[in-house]
C-alpha positions as CSV (number, residue, x, y, z in Angstrom):
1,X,14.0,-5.7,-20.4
2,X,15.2,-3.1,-22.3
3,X,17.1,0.4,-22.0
4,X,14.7,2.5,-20.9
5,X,12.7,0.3,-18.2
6,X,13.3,1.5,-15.1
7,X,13.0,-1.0,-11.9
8,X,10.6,-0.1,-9.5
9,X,10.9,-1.7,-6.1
10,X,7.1,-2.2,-4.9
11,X,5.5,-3.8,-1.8
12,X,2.4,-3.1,-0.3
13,X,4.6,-3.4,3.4
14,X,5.6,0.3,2.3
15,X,2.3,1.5,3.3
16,X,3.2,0.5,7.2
17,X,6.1,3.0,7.3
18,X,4.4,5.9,9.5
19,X,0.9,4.3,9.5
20,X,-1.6,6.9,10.8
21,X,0.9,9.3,11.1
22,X,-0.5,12.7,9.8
23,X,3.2,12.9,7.7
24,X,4.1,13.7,4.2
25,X,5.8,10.2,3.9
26,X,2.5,7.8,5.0
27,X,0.6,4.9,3.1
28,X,-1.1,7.4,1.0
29,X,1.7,8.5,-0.7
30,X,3.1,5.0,-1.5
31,X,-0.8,4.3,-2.3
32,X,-0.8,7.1,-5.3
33,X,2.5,5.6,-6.5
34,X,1.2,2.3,-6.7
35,X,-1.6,3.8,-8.5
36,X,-0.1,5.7,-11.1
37,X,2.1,2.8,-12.0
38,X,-0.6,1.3,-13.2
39,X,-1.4,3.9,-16.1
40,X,-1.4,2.5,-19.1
41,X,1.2,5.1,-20.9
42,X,3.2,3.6,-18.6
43,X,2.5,-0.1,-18.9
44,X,6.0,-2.0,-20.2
45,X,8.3,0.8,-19.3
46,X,9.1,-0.5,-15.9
47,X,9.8,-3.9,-13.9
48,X,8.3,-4.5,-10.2
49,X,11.3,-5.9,-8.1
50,X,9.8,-7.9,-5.3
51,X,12.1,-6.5,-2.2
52,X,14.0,-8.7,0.7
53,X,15.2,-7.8,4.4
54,X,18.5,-6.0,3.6
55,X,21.3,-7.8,5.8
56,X,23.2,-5.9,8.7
57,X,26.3,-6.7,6.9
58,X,24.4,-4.8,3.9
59,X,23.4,-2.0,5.9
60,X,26.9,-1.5,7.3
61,X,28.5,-0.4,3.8
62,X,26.6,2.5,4.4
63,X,25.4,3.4,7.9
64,X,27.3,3.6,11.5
65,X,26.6,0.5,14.0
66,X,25.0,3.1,16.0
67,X,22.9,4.5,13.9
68,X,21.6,0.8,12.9
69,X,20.9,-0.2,16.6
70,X,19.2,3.3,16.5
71,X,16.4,2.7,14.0
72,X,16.2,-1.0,15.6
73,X,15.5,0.3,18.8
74,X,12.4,1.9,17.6
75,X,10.9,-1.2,16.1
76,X,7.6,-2.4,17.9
77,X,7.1,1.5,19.2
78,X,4.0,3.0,18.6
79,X,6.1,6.2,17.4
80,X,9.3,7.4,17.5
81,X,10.3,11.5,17.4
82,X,13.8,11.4,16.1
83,X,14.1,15.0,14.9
84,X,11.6,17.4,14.4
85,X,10.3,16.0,11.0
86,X,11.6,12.6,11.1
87,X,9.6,9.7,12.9
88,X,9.5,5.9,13.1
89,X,6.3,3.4,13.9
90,X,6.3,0.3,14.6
91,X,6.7,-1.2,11.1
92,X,9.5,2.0,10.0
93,X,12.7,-0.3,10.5
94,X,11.4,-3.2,9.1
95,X,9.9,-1.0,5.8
96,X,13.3,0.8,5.4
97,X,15.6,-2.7,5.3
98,X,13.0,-3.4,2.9
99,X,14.0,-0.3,0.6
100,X,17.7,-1.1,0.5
101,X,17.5,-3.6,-2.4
C-alpha cells in the first residue's frame, strides 16, 4: 500500500440501510459507489476493508448511552421517523456499527 491509496470500507450489507425507502441515503446510492470503484482509472489506488460489528464499548467513545439504546431500539422495525429527514429500517443499526471501523 502506498501513500496515496485510500481505504475504502465496502460491504454489500450497506445496501440494507433504508431499504425501499424513497431517501437520498438508500441501496442505490451505495450501489453507484460500488460501481464506480470499479473503474479502471481507479484500479490500485484504493484497498477494500472488509468491516466488523463495532463494540458498545467502541461506540461509547463517541455517542451517549442513550442515544445508543436509541438507534438499537429501532432494530427489527419496519421504519423509524427520528427527525424529519433522518430514518432507520430494520437493518439501519446493524449497517451503521458496521460503518464505525
Amino acid at each position: 500500500m502506498n501513500r496515496q491509496t485510500v481505504l475504502v470500507i465496502k460491504d454489500e450489507r450497506f445496501t440494507q440501510h433504508l431499504e425501499q425507502v424513497p431517501h437520498l441515503e438508500n441501496a442505490v446510492r451505495i450501489k453507484a459507489i460500488h460501481s464506480m470503484l470499479q473503474d479502471p482509472s481507479i484500479c490500485g489506488k484504493w484497498l477494500e476493508v472488509k468491516p466488523r460489528l463495532a463494540l458498545s464499548e467502541e461506540l461509547l467513545l463517541v455517542h451517549t448511552p442513550d442515544h445508543i439504546e436509541r438507534m438499537a431500539r429501532t432494530a427489527g422495525k419496519l421504519i423509524t421517523s427520528l427527525s424529519l429527514d433522518t430514518q432507520t429500517t430494520a437493518k439501519s443499526y446493524e449497517v451503521a456499527r458496521l460503518a464505525v471501523r
